[in-house]
C-alpha positions in Angstrom: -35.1 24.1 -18.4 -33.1 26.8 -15.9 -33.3 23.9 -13.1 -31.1 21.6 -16.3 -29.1 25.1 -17.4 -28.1 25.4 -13.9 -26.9 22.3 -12.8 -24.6 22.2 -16.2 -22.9 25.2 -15.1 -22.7 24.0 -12.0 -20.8 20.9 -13.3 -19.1 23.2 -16.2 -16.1 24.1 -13.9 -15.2 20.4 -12.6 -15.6 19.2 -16.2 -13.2 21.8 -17.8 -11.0 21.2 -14.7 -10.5 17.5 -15.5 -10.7 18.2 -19.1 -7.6 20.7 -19.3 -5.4 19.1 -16.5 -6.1 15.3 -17.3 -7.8 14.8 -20.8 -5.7 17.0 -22.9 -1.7 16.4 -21.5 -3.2 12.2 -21.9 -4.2 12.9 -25.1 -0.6 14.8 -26.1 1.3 12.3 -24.2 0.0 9.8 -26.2 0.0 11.2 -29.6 3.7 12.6 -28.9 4.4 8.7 -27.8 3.9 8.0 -31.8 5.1 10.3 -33.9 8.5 10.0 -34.7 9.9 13.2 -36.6 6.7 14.1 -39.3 5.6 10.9 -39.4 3.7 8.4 -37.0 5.1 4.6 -36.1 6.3 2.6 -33.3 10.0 3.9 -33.2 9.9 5.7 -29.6 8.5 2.2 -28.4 11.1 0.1 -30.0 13.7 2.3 -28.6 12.1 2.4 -24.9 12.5 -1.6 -25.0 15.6 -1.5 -26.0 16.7 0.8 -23.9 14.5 -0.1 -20.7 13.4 -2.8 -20.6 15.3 -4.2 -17.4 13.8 -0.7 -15.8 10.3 -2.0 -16.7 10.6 -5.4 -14.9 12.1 -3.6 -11.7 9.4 -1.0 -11.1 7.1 -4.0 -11.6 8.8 -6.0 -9.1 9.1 -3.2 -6.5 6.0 -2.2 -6.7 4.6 -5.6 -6.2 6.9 -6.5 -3.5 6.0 -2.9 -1.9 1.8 -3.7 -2.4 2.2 -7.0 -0.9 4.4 -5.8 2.0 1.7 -3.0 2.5 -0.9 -5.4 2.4 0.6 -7.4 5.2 1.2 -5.0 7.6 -1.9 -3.0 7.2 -3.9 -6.1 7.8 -1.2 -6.5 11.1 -2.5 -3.3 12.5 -6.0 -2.7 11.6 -6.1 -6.1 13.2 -4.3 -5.0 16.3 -7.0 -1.8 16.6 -9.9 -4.1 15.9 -9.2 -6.9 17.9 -6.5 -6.0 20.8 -7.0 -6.1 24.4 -4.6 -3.4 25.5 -6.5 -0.2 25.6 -3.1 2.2 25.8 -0.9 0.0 23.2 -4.1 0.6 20.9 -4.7 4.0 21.7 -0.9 4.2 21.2 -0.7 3.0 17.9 -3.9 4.6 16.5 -2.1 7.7 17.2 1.2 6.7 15.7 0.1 5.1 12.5 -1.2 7.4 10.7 1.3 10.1 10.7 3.6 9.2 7.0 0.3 9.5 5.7 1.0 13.9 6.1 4.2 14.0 4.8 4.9 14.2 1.2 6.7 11.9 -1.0 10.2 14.1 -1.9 10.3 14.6 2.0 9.6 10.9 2.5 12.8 10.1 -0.1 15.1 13.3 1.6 13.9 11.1 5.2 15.0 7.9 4.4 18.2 9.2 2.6 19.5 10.4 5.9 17.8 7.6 7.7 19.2 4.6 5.2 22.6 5.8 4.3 25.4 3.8 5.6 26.2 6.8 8.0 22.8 7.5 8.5 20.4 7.4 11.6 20.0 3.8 11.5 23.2 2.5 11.7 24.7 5.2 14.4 22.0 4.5 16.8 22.7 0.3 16.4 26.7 1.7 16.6 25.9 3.4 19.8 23.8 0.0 20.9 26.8 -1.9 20.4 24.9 -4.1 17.6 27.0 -3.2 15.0 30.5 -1.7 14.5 31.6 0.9 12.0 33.0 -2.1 9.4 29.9 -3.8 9.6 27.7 -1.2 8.6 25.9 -1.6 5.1 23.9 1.2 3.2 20.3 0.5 1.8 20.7 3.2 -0.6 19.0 0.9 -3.4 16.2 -1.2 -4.7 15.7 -2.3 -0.7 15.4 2.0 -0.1 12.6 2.4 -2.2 10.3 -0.8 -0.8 11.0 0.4 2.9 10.1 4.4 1.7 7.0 3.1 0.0 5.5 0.7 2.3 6.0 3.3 5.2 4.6 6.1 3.3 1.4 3.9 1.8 0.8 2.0 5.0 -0.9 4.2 6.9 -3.4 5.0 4.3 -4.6 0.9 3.5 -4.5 0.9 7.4 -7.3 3.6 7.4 -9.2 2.3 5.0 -8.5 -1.3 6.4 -8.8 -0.3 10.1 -12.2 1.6 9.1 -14.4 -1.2 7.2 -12.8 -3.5 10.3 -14.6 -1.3 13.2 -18.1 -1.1 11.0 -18.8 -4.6 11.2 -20.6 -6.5 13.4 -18.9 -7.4 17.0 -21.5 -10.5 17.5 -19.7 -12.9 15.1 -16.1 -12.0 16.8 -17.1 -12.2 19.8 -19.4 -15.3 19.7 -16.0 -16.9 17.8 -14.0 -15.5 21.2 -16.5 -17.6 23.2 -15.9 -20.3 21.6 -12.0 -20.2 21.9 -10.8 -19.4 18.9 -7.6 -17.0 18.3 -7.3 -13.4 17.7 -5.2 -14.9 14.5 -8.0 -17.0 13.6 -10.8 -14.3 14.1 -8.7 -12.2 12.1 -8.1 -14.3 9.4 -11.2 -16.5 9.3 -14.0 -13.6 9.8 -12.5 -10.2 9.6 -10.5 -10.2 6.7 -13.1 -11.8 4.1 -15.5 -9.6 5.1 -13.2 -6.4 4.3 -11.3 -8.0 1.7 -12.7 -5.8 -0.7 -11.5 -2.2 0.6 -8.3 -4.2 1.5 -8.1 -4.7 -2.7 -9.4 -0.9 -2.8 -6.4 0.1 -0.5 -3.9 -1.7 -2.6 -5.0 -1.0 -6.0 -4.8 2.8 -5.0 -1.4 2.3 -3.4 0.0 0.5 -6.6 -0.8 3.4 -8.9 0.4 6.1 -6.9 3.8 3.9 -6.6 3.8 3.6 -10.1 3.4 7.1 -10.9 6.1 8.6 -7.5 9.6 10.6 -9.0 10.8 12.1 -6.0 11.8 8.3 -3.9 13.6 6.3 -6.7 15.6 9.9 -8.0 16.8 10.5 -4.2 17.2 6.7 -2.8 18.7 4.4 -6.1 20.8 6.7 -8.0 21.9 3.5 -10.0 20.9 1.2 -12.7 18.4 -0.5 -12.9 16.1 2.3 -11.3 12.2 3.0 -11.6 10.6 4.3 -15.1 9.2 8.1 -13.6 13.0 8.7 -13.5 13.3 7.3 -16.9 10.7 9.8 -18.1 12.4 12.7 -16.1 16.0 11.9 -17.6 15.2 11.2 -21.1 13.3 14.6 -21.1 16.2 16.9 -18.8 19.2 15.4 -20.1 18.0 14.2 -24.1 14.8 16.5 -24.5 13.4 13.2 -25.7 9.7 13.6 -25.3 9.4 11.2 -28.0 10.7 8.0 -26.2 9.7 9.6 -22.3 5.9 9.7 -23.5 6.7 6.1 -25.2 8.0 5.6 -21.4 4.8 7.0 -19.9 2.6 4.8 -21.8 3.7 1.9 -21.0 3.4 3.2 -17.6 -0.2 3.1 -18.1 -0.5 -0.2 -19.3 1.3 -1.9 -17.0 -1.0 -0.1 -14.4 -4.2 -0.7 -16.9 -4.6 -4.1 -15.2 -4.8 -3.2 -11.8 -7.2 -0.6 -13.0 -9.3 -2.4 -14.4 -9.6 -5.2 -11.2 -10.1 -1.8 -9.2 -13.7 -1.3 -12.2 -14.7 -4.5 -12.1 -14.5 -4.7 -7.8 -16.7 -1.1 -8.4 -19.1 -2.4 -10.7 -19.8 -5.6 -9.0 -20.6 -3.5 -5.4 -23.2 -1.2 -7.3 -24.6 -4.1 -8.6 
């Protein structure tokens, strides 16, 4: 009995730590999405679609264009570090990589601000190339902003997770496919990638909700319509007080996220089974 008594208060503090800071503002957030004055009903919902509803197809679409983007170039690299020939372009890029994965998502939007803008960093150095005069110049201040923020903050960390399961598995079968002839591409795609394909899926399924769920980039990068749903939530709430139609806002959030979720369980289940 003290063995059981201690091990529950040794759990006590993580439990009342998820149970203030996540169980209790979900619960809120979705009891406040339904009640509509003194009275529960679908009202805040109603008005969210009405109101929204373009913003909800964009966040999907950038999101998904961002994952699958991530996907790509992550595989691109951890391939590169498994399979590449040059030890100083390798050692090079392992170094390189990983470093968005440090900086923190309002200084990743503040970044690319100054970096995208049509005066920004990009354009004056391809001025100064002579690639590009002042006329031609074009911002990407927009939906374009917010994929190339997001896939170069969430990169690195698929590409450590990716690059990871890649140098864990067995060298024979590469290198008895290298003796035989075939590709680096072919290696790559034939017998590397299924056998990490699922902490690829992990990577991306991770990446997607954090996406979902990131103010700082879409507030600092698109400041037009149609723009993400966290700055939905953060302007129905700063300039309406609405907390009615922003937790409305919030759980539809979740459920567009509840699918990836749940691929993300059933992927867990299936590898403890």
């Amino acid at each position: 009995m003290p063995k059981r008594l201690l091990a529950l208060l040794l759990v006590l503090p993580a439990l009342a730590m998820i149970l203030l800071f996540f169980i209790v503002p979900l619960a809120a957030s979705i009891i406040g999405a339904f009640e509509v004055g003194d009275r529960f009903g679908l009202d805040n919902f109603a008005k969210s679609f009405d109101l929204y509803s373009s913003d909800m197809i964009f966040t999907l679409v950038i999101v998904a264009i961002s994952t699958a983007l991530i996907g790509i170039i992550a595989i691109a690299i951890g391939g590169y570090l498994t399979l590449g020939e040059n030890p100083r372009a390798v050692a090079v890029l392992r170094w390189l990589y990983r470093w968005p994965m440090f900086i923190p998502f309002i200084v990743v939007g503040q970044v690319m601000r100054t970096f995208l803008a049509k005066n920004g960093l990009m354009n004056n150095v391809l001025i100064s190339l002579g690639i590009l005069t002042p006329l031609q110049t074009t911002g990407f201040l927009d939906w374009r902003g917010i994929v190339i923020a997001f896939v170069w903050k969430q990169t690195p960390f698929v590409t450590l997770l990716l690059a990871g399961a890649m140098a864990s598995l067995d060298r024979s079968t590469i290198e008895a496919a290298r003796n035989l002839g075939a590709s680096r591409m072919r290696i790559l795609i034939e017998i590397v990638l299924p056998q990490v394909a699922g902490t690829l899926l992990v990577g991306l399924i991770l990446s997607f909700v954090t996406m979902m769920s990131v103010l700082s980039v879409p507030l600092m990068i698109n400041a037009q319509s149609p723009t993400m749903l966290t700055a939905d939530i953060a302007f129905r709430i700063n300039a309406h007080g609405d907390y009615g139609v922003a937790n409305a806002l919030g759980m539809i959030s979740l459920l567009l996220t509840a699918g990836v979720a749940l691929i993300y369980l059933r992927h867990s289940v299936k590898e403890r089974s």
